[in-house]
N, C-alpha and C positions, 0 to 999 in steps of 0.2 A: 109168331110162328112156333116157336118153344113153347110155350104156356096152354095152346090150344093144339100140340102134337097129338097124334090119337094112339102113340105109344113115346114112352121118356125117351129125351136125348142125353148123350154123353159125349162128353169130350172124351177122345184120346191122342195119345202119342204113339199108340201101341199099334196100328191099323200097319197091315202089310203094306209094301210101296204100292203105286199105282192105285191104293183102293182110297177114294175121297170120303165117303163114308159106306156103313154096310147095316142092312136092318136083320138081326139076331132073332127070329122066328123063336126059339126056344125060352130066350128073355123075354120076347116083346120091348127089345131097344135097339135103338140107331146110335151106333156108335160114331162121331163123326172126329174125322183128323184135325188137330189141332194147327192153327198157324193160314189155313187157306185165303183166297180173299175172300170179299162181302159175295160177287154175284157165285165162284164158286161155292162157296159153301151153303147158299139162299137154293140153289138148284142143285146141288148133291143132297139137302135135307129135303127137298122136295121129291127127288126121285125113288127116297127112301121111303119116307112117310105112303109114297104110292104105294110101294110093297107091301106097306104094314097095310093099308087100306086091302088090298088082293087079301091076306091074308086073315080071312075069318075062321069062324071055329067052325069047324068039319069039311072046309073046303079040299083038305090036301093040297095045301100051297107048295106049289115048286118053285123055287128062287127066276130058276130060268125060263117056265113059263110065261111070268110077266115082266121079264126083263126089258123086252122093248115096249111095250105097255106103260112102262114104270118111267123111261125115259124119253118117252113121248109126249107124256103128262107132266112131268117135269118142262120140260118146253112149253107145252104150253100157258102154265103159271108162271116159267120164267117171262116169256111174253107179257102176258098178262101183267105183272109186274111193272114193265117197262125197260128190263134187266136186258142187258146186251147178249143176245143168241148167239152169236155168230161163231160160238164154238163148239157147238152142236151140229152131228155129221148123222146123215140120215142115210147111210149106205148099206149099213149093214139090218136097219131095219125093213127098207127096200127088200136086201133079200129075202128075209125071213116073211114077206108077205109074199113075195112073186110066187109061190106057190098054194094061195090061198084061193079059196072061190067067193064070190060074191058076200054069200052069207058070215062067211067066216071072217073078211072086213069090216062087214058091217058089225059082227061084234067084237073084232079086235078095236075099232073105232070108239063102239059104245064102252068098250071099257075105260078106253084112256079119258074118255068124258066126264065119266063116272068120277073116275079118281080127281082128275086136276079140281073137278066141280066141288068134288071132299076138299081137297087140299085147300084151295082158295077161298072155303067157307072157313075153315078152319082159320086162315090168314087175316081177313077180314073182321073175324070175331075178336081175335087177338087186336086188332087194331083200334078195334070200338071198345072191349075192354082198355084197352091203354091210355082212349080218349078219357072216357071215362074217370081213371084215376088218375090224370095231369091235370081237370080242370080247376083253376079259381074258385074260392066259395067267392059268394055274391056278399056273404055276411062276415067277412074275413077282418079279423080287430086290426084296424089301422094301427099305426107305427105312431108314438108320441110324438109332439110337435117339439121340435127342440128347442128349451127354455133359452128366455134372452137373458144375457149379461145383464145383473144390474146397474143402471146409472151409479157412477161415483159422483156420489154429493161434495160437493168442495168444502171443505175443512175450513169451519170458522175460525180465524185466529184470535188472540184475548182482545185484540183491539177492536175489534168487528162483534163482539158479544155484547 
């Protein structure tokens, strides 16, 4: 997920309360808080990276435009995953649909598809890369066999010569 982000990550200590991580438009980085767990920080990096995906050149990306976009796609890669959701509240994205018409679902929809589809190639690629460099060579120099002690020969005494 790190290696194949489609803008760098960073650790910080430095991120205001409440914020898990936050993607920096101006940098092109996701700064993310340090200390989280595994699934929060797997789905704060993921709702990030969506933004960075929103965010192409000459779009006029607004943070808050794809805010629920961003974290809808995240859900969904978290899913995808196999990552525990269940602490993902879809209420306030509800609202900010209920006033939408048909068409305007259908590409609030197509977007978040878009991204998590980005995202989870991107996760995948990283995965194959990783298989990739952990396998076995087939042609790998065995290990030496460890020499035996030699037999001690019993010591002729003068009488036995």
């Amino acid at each position: 997920m790190v290696e194949q982000s489609p803008v760098p990550l960073a650790i910080s200590d430095q991120l205001p309360q409440g914020v898990q991580a936050q993607y920096v438009p101006k940098q092109r980085i996701i700064y993310v808080r340090n200390g989280m767990d595994k699934t929060a920080t797997i789905c704060a990096i993921a709702r990030e990276q969506a933004h960075a995906h929103f965010d192409t050149v000459g779009s006029g990306y607004y943070r808050q435009a794809f805010a629920a976009q961003s974290y809808c796609a995240a859900y969904v890669t978290a899913k995808k995953l196999g990552l525990d959701v269940s602490a993902f509240r879809f209420d306030k994205v509800c609202q900010s649909c209920a006033g939408m018409d048909a068409q305007e679902k259908r590409g609030f929809l197509s977007d978040i598809k878009r991204a998590a589809y980005s995202i989870s190639r991107d996760i995948q690629r990283s995965f194959r890369d990783l298989e990739q460099t952990i396998q076995p060579d087939e042609f790998a120099v065995g290990e030496p066999k460890p020499e035996k002690p030699a037999k001690a020969k019993p010591e002729k005494t003068q009488e036995e010569r």
